[in-house]
N, C-alpha and C positions, 0 to 999 in steps of 0.2 A: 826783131822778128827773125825765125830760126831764117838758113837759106830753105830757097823755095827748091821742091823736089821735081824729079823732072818725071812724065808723065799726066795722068788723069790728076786734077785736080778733089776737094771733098763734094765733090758734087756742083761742079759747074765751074768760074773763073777764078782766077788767081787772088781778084777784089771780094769775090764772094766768100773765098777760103779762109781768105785774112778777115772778114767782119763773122764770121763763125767763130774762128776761132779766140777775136775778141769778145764776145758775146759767151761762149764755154769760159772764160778765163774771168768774167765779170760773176760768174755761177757760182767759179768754185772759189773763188775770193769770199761771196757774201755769204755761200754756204758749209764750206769748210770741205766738203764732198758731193759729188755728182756723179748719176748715173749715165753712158753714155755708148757707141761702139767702143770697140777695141781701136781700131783706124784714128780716130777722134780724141780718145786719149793722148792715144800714143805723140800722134801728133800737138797737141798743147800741152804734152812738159814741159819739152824745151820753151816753148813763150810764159808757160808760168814760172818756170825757175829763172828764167832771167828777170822776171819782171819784178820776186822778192829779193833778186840779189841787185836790184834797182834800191829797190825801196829799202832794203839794210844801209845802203848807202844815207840815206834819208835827206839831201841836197834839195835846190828847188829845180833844177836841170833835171834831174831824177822823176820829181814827182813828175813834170812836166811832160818828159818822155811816159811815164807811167799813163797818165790823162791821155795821149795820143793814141795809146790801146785798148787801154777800159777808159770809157764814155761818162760811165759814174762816178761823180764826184763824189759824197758816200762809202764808197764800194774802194777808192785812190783811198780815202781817212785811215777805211779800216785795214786796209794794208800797209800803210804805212806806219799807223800807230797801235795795233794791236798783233798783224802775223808777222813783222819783218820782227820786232822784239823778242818773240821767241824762238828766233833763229839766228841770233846772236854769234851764235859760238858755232854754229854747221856752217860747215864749207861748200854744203851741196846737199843734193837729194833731197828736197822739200815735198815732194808728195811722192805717191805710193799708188800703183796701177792693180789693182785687184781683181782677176778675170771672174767674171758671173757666167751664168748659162745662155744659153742662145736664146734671141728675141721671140716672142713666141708668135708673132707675125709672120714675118721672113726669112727667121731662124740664124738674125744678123749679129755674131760674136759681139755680146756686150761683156763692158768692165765697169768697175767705178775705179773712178781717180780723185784721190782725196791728199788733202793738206797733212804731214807727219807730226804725229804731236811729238815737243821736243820731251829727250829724256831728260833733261838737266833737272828738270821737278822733281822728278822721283829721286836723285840722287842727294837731292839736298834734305829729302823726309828722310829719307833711311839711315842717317848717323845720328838721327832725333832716338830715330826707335833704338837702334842700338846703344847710347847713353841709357836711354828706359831701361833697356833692359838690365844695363851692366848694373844702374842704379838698386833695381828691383832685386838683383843677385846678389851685391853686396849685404841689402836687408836681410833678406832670407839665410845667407851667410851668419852674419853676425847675431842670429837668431838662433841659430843651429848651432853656434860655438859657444853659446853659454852667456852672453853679456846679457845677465838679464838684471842690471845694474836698471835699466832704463821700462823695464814691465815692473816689476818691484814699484819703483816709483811712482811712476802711473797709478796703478792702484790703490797704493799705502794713501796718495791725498783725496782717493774717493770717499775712503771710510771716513777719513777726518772733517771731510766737508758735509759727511752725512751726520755726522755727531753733532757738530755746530749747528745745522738744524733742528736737530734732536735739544740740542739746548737753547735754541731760539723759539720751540715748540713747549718746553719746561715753564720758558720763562711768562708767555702768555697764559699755560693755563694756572701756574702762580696769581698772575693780576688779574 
């Protein structure tokens, strides 16, 4: 738990603050993003970013500590074996505060704070595509420079394989 700030609490005691905040942190676990105040966010990054840099650890003290914050047994799984995995390799910054428009109640600054999809995916598609392409270029190359060593060929055993038809059609209407 971040330290506690001094001041007005999120709307009443310090035990109330802290089971909010566990309760936003159980949300955006099961749901990957939540709408929420600005105040609300801001305040459960820091419990959510410790609580994946718990669970990258992936220990039983870890989880342990994890279950004393979110309540969901479920909700610990999927943290531990599905979002800590794709943040393998970040050092930090797991979710992302995104300001929305005012509540249209109260007119109370909302944001959503949602979990950062890792780029590591995309970087491991993109030397695919580039192979593709370089592949597709060399064809089109070697197309363009005349080896038509290998079109020639191709087609010279269509005709021949149409003949041998032609003579397996001969020989039927012979008999």
């Amino acid at each position: 738990m971040p330290t506690p700030t001094r001041g007005p609490r999120l709307g009443g005691s310090p035990a109330h603050e802290r089971l909010m905040l566990a309760n936003l942190a159980t949300s955006l676990f099961k749901h990957g993003r939540i709408k929420t105040t600005e105040t609300k966010a801001k305040r459960l990054r820091p419990l959510a970013e410790q609580l994946i840099t718990k669970a990258k650890r992936g220990d039983l003290h870890a989880r342990r500590q994890a279950l004393s914050v979110v309540r969901d047994k479920d909700v610990v799984y999927t943290l531990f074996d599905q979002i800590a995995p794709r943040f393998s390799n970040r050092q930090g910054g797991y979710t992302r505060i995104v300001k929305t428009g005012p509540r249209k109640g109260d007119a109370a600054p909302m944001a959503i704070i949602e979990l950062v999809e890792e780029l590591e995916v995309v970087a491991t598609q993109t030397p695919r595509k580039a192979a593709a392409r370089k592949a597709a270029k060399a064809d089109s190359i070697a197309v363009l420079a005349g080896d038509e060593d290998e079109t020639p060929s191709s087609s010279s055993s269509a005709p021949a394989a149409s003949s041998s038809d032609d003579d397996s059609k001969d020989d039927e209407a012979k008999a």
